[in-house]
VEXDREN-2710 file (C-alpha; in Angstrom, 1 decimal):
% VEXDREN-2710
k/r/px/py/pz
1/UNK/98.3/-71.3/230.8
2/UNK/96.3/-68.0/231.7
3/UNK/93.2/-66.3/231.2
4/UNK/93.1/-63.0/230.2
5/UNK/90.4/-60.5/230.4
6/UNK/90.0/-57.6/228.1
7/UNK/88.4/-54.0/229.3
8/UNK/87.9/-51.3/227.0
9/UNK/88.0/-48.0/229.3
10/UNK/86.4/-44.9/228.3
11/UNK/88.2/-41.6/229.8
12/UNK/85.1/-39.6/230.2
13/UNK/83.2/-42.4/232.3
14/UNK/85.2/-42.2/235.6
15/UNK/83.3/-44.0/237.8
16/UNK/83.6/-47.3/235.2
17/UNK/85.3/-50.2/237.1
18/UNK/87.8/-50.1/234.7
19/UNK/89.3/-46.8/235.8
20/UNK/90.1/-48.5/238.9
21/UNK/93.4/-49.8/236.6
22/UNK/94.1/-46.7/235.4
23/UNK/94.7/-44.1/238.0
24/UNK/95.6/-40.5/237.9
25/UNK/96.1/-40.8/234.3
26/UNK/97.9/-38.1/232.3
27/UNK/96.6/-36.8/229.1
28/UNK/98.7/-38.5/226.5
29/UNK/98.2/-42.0/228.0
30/UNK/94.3/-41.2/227.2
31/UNK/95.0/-41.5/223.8
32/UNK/92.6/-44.0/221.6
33/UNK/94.9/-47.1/221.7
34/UNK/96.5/-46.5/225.1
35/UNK/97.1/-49.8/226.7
36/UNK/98.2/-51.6/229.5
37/UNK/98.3/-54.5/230.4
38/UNK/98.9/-55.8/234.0
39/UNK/99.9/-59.7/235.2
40/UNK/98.6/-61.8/238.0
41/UNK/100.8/-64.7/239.4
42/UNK/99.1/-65.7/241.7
43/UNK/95.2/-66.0/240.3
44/UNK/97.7/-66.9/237.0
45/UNK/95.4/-64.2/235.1
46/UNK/96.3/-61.4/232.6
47/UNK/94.2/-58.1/232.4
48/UNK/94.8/-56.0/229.3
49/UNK/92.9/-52.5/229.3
50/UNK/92.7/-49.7/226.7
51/UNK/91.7/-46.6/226.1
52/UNK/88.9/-45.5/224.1
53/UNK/90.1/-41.9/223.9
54/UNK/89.1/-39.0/225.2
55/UNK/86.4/-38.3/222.6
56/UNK/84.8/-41.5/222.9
57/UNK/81.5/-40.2/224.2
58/UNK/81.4/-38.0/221.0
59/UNK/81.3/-40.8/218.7
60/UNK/78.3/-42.1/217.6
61/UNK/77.3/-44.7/215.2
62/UNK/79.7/-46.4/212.6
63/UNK/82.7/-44.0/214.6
64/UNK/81.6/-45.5/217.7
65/UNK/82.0/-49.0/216.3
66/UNK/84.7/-48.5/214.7
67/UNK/86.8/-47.4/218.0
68/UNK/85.3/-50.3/219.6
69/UNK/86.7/-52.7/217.1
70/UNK/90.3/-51.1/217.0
71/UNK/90.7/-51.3/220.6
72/UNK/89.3/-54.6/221.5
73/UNK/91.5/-56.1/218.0
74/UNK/94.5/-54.3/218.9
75/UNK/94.5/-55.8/222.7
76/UNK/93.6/-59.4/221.1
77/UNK/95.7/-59.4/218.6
78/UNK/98.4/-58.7/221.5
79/UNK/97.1/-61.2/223.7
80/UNK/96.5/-64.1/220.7
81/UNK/100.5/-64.5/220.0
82/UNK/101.4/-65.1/224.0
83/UNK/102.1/-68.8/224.3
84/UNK/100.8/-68.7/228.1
85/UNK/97.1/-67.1/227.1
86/UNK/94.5/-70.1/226.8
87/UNK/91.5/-67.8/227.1
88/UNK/90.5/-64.4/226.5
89/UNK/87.5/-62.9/228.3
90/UNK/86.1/-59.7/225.8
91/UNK/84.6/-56.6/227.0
92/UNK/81.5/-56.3/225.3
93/UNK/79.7/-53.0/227.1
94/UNK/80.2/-51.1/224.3
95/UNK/79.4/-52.7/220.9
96/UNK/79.3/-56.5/221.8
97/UNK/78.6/-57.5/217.7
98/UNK/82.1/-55.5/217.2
99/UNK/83.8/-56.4/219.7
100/UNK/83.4/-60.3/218.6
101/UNK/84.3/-59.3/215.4
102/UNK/87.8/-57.6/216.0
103/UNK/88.4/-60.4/218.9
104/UNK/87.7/-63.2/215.7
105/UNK/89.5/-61.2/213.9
106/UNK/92.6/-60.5/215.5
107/UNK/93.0/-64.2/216.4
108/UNK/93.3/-65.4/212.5
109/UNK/96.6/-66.0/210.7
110/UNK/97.0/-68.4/208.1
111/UNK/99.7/-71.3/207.9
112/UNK/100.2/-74.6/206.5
113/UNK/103.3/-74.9/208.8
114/UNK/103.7/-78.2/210.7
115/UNK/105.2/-76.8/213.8
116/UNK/103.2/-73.1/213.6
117/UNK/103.8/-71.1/216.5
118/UNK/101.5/-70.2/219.5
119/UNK/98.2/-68.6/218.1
120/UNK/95.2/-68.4/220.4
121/UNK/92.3/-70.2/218.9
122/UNK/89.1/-68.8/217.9
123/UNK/86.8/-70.7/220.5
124/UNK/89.3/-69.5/223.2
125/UNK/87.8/-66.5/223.0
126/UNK/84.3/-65.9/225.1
127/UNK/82.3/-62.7/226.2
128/UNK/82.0/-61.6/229.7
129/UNK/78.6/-60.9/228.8
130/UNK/76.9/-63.6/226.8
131/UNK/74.3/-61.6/224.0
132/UNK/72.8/-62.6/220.6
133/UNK/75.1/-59.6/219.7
134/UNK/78.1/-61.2/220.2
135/UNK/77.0/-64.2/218.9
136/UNK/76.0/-62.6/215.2
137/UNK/79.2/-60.9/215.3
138/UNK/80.9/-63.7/216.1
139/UNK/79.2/-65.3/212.9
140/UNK/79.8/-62.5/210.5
141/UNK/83.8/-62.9/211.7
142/UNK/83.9/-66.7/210.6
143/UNK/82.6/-66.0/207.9
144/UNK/85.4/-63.3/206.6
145/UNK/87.9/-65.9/208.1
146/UNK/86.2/-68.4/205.9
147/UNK/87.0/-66.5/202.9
148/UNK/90.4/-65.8/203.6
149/UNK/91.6/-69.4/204.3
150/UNK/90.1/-69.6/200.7
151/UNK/92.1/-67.2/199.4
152/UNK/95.3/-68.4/201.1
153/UNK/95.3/-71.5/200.3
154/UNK/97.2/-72.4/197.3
155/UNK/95.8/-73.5/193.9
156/UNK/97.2/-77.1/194.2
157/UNK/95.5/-77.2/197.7
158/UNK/91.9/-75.4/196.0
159/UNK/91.5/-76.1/192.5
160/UNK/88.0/-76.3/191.0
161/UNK/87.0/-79.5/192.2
162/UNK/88.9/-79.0/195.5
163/UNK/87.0/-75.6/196.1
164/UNK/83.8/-77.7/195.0
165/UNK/84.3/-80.1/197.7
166/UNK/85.4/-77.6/200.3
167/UNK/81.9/-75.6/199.4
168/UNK/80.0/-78.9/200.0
169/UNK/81.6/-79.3/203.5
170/UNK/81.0/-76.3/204.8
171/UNK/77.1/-76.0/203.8
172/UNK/76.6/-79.9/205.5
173/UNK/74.0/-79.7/208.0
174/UNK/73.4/-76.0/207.5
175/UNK/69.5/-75.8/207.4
176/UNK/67.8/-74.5/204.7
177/UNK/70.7/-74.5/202.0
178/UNK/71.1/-76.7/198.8
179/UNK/74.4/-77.3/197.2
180/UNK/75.1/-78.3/193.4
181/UNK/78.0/-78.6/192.1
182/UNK/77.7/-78.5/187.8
183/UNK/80.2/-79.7/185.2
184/UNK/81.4/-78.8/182.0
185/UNK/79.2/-81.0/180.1
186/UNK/76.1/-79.0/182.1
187/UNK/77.5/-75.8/181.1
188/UNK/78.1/-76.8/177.4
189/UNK/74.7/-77.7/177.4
190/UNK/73.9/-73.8/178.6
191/UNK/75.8/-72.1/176.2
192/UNK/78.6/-71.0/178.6
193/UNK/81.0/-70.6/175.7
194/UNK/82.9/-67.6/177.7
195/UNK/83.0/-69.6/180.9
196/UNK/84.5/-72.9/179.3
197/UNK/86.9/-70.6/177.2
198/UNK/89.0/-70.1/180.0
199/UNK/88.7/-73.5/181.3
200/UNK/90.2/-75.0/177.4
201/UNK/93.8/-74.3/178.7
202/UNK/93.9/-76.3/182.2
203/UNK/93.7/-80.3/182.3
204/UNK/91.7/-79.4/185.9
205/UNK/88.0/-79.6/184.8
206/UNK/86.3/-76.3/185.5
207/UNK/83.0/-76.4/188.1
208/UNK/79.9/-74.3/188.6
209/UNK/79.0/-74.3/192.1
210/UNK/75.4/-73.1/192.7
211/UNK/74.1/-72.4/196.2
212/UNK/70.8/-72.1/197.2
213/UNK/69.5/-70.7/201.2
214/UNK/65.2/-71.0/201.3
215/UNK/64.6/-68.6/204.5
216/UNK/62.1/-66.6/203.0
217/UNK/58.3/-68.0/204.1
218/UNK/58.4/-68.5/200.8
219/UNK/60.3/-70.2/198.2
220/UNK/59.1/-68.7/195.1
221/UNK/60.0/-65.1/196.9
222/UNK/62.0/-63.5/194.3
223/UNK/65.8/-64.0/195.9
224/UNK/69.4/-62.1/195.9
225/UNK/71.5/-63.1/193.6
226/UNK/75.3/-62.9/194.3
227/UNK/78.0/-64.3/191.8
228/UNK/81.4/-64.2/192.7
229/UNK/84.5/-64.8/190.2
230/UNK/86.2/-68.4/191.0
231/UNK/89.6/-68.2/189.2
232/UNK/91.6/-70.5/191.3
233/UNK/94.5/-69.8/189.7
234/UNK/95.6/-67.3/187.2
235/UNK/98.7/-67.5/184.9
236/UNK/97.0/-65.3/182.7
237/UNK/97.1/-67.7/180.1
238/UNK/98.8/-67.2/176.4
239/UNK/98.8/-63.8/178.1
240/UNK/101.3/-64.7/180.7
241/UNK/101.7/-62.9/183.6
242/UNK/105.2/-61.4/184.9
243/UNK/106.5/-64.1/187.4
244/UNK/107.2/-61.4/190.2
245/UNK/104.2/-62.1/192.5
246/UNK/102.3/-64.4/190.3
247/UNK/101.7/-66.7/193.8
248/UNK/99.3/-64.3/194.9
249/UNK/96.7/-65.4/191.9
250/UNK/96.0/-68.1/194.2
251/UNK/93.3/-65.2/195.7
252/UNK/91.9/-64.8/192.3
253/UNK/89.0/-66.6/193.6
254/UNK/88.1/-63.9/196.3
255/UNK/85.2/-62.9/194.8
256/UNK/84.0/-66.5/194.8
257/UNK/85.4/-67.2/198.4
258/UNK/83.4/-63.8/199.4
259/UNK/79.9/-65.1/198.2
260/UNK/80.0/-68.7/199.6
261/UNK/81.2/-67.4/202.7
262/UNK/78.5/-64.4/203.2
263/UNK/75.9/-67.1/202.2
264/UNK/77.0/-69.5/204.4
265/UNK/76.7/-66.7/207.2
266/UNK/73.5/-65.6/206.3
267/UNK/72.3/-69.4/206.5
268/UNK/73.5/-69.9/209.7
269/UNK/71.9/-66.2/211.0
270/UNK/68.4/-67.9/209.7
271/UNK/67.9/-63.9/207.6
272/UNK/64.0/-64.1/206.1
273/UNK/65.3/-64.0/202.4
274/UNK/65.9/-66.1/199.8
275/UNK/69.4/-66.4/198.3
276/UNK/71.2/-68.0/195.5
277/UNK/75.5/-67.8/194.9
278/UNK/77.1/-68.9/191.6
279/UNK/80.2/-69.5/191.8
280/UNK/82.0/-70.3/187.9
281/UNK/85.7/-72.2/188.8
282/UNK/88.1/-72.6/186.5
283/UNK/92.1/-72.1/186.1
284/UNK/93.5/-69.8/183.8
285/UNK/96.0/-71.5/182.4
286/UNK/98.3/-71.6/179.1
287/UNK/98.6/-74.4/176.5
288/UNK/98.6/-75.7/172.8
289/UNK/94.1/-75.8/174.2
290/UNK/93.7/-72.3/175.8
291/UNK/92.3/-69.5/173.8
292/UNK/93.9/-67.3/172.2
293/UNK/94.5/-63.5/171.9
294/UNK/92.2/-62.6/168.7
295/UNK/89.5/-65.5/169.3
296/UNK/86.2/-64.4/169.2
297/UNK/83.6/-66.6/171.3
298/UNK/79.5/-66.3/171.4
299/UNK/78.2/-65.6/175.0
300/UNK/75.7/-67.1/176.6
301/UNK/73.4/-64.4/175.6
302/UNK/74.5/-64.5/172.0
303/UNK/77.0/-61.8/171.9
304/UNK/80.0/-62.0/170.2
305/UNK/83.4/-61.4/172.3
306/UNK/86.4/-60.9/170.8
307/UNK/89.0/-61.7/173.5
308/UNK/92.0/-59.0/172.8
309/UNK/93.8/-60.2/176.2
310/UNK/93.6/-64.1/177.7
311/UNK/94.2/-62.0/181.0
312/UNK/91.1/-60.5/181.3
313/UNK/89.4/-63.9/181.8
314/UNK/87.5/-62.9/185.0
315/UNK/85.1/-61.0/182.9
316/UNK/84.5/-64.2/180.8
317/UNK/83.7/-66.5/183.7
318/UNK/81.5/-63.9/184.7
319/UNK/79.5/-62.7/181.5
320/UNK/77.5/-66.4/181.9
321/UNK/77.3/-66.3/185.5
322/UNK/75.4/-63.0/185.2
323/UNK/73.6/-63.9/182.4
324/UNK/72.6/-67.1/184.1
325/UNK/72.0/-65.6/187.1
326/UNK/69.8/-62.4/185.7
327/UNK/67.4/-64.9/183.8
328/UNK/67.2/-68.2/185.6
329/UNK/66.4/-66.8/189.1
330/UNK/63.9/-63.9/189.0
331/UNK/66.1/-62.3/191.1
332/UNK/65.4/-58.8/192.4
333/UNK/69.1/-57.9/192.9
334/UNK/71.7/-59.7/191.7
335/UNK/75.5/-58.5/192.9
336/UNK/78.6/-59.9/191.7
337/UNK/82.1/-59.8/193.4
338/UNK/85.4/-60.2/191.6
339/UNK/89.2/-59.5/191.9
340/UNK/88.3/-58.3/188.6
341/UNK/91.1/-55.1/187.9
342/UNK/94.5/-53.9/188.5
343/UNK/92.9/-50.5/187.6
344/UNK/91.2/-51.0/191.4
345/UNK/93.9/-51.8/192.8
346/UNK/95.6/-48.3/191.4
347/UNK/92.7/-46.3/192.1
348/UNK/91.0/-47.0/195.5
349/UNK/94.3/-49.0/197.5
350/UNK/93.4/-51.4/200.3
351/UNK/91.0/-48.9/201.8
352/UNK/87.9/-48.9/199.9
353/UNK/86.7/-51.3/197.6
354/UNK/84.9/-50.3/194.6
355/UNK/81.1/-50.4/193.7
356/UNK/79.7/-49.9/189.8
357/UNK/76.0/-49.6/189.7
358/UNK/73.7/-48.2/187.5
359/UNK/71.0/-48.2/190.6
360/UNK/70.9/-45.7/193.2
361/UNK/69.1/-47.4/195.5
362/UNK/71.3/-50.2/195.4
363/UNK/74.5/-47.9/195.9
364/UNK/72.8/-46.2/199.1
365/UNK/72.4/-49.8/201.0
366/UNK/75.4/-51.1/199.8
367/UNK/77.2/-47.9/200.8
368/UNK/75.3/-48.2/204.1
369/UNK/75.8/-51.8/205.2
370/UNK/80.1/-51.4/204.6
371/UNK/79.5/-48.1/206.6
372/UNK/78.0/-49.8/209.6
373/UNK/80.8/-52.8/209.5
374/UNK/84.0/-50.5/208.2
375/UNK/83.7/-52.5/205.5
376/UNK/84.0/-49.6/203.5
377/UNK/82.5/-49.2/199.9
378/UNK/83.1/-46.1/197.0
379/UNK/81.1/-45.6/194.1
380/UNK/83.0/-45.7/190.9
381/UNK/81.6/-44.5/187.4
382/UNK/79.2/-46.6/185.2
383/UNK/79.3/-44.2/182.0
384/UNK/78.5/-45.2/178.4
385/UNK/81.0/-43.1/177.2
386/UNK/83.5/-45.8/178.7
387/UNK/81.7/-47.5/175.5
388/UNK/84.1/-47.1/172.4
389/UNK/86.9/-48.7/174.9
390/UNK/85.2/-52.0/174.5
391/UNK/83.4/-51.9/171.3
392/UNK/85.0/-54.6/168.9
393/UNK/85.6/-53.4/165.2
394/UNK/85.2/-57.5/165.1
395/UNK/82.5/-58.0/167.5
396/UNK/79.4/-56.9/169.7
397/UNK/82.7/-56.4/173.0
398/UNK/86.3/-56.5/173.3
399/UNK/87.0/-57.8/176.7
400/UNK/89.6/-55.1/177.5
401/UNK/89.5/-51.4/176.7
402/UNK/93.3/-50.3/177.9
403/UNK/94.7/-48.9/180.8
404/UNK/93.1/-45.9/181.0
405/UNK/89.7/-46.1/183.2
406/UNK/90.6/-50.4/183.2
407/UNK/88.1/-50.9/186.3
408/UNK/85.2/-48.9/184.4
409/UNK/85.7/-50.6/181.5
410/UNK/85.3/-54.3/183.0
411/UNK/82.1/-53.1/184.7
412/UNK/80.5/-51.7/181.5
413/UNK/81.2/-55.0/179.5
414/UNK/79.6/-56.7/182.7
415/UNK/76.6/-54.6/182.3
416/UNK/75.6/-56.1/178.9
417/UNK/75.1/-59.5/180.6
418/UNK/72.9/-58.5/183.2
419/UNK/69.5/-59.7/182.5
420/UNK/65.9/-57.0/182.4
421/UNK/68.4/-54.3/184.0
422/UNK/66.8/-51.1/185.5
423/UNK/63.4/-52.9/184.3
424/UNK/63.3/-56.2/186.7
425/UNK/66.2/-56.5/188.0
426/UNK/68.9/-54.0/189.9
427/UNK/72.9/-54.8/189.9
428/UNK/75.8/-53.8/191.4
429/UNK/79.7/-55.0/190.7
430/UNK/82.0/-54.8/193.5
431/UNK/85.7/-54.9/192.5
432/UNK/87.6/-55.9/195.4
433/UNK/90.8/-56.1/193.6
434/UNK/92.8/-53.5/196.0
435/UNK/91.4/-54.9/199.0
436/UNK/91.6/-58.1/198.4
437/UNK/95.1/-58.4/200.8
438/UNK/96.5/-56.4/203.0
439/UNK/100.3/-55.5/202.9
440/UNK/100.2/-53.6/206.7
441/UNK/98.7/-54.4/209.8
442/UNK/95.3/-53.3/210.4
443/UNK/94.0/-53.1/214.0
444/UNK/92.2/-55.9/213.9
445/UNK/93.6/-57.7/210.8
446/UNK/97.3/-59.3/210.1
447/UNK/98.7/-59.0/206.7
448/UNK/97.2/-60.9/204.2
449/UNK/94.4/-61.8/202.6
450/UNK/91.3/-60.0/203.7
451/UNK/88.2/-61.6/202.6
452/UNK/86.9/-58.1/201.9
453/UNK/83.0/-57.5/201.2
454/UNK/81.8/-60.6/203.0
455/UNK/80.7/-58.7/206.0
456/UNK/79.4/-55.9/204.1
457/UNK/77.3/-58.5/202.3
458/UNK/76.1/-59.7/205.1
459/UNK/74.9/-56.5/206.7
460/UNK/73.1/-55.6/203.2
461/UNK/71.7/-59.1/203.3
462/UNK/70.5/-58.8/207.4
463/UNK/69.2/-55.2/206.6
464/UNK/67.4/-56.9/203.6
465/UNK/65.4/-59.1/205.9
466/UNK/64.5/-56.8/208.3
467/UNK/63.1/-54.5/205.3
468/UNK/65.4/-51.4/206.2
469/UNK/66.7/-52.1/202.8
END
């Protein structure tokens, strides 16, 4: 087995050592994502070194980053699927907080396989310059991996109570963080009526997973509020879903995988805030119990929804969450995350995910934080006149308004659950329904799913605590 060592090589630095492996070389072979990689026998060592491209010293900023995490990802991802590479040494001159998190990355691929092929693992992978840099990069990286192992897992392997325990594992010995994990009867007793609505058609008994992180100096320090839809599976109930691809609902708790995990990652960075997740689980299932097309349920908050579609349950788990969330807490943000519409999906791709937020502020930070980890965020419209889509002839909301404008719609029925808005509280709904999976290679990612938003998240939440928010 070898060790390989990554160098990033910048053309316009000549005197680096790493030009010492690249002589004389011609224009083209500059290119950002050059590479070459070059084999010892006898030190029984591999050296892989890219190019940074010719405009390298240009970039600044999120650009720079960004290069730095392409190159370094590419060359690991390379290097990760070599059954003779036990270690790889990282580069970290440049960016060392990206370069750990294109190296973690790269390295991931999911597989329940009993005989899975060579894949370099995660603490095979070390800096050739130790720095708390690397190390928080390194964190914010297990923490996305976190949340797609989540998502990939299937809903026989992660169902409510599965995801429950899984949730309780993770947080053990995490300092700082509380765990509680609440049932039906608990959310009966709330007046979740939209919540349990979509857990009537499953025999696997829904859960409320709420996670609290003290690292403010104080605990009554008004926290961040994140909620993230936990549909562990969805059929789509009475309103089946088309067969073709139904498997991939088994990510239909991303939004829920992307909380817990940026949580857990701002636990274990020791950020000065306080934070709570909610996390409402259920399956979305059809049976002679499930609710139907035409049923109208009260809210938590006393409004009447008439449920037009059994697919659009997402928005049901998460009208209490929000509502619970916005008035239990005295939360000065609260920020929910949801695979929440096809309409997303149509819209923005797997390149941007999209943000609805009636605050400005909120949208600048957000926009920010995804800027700074190419996690990349685009603000989507949160208009009234979406309105008459969703207004009920039969009650206060329908919870669909169509196709037309689908992902604007969901986020204006969310809006009537949040809590003092624009007065005490400020919210934003991130719809990572496009980017939850990836169907290409990315230079740093394999297909699959993503765990979008986590590290975003995370950078709003570490900006937070440094009061650059």
């Amino acid at each position: 087995m070898s060790t390989a060592t990554v160098h990033l090589f910048d053309p316009t630095a000549p005197t680096q050592p790493a030009s010492k492996l690249w002589p004389n070389p011609s224009t083209a072979s500059l290119k950002a994502g050059s590479s070459r990689v070059f084999h010892d026998r006898e030190k029984d060592s591999v050296t892989a070194l890219g190019s940074l491209g010719p405009d390298f010293a240009s970039k600044t900023g999120n650009a720079r980053r960004e290069a730095v995490r392409r190159q370094v990802g590419g060359l690991v991802k390379e290097l990760a699927s070599k059954d003779y590479v036990e270690q790889v040494l990282v580069d970290t001159t440049h960016d060392a907080h990206a370069a750990a998190v294109a190296a973690h990355l790269a390295t991931y691929k999911f597989t329940l396989k009993t005989e899975p092929a060579h894949r370099l693992k995660a603490n095979g992978l070390k800096p050739l310059d130790a720095s708390v840099e690397w190390d928080r990069g390194v964190v914010y990286a297990e923490a996305q991996n976190l949340a797609r192992t989540l998502m990939e897992l299937p809903a026989n392997m992660l169902t409510p109570t599965l995801f429950a325990q899984r949730i309780h594992a993770e947080f053990s010995g995490v300092e700082n963080t509380e765990v509680i994990v609440r049932d039906e009867a608990w959310a009966k007793e709330k007046g979740m009526r939209t919540f349990l609505s979509v857990c009537s058609g499953t025999f696997e008994p829904g859960k409320f997973v709420e996670i609290h992180y003290n690292g403010a100096s104080s605990k009554e320090a008004a926290p961040l509020v994140l909620v993230g839809k936990g549909i562990t599976f969805d059929s789509g109930g009475i309103s089946l879903k088309p067969s073709a691809d139904m498997k991939l609902m088994r990510g239909d708790m991303g939004g829920a995988a992307s909380v817990v995990s940026a949580i857990l990652a701002i636990a274990k960075l020791k950020l000065p805030i306080n934070v709570v997740a909610l996390t409402p689980l259920a399956e979305n299932m059809p049976s002679g119990t499930a609710t139907r097309p035409g049923d109208i349920i009260y809210a938590m908050n006393g409004k009447s929804i008439e449920v037009d579609n059994t697919d659009a349950e997402g928005r049901l788990v998460l009208a209490d969450a929000i509502y619970y969330g916005s008035t239990e807490f005295k939360a000065h943000t609260l920020i929910d995350v949801a695979t929440l519409t096809y309409a997303m999906d149509i819209a923005l791709g797997e390149v941007f995910t999209g943000v609805f937020s009636s605050s400005d502020a909120l949208w600048e930070k957000l926009h920010a934080a995804g800027e700074t980890e190419y996690d990349r965020f685009w603000r989507m419209p949160l208009d009234e006149d979406y309105g008459p889509q969703i207004y009920s002839s039969n009650a206060d909301l329908c919870n669909t308004g169509g196709k037309p404008g689908g992902s604007a719609t969901a986020a204006l029925f969310l809006k009537h659950f949040v809590h003092g808005l624009g007065k005490t509280i400020e919210w934003a709904h991130i719809d990572i329904a496009g980017t939850m999976e990836a169907t290409r290679e990315k230079p740093y990612l394999l297909t699959g799913m993503t765990g979008s938003s986590v590290r975003g998240l995370i950078e709003y939440a570490r900006n937070l605590g440094q009061g650059t928010n």
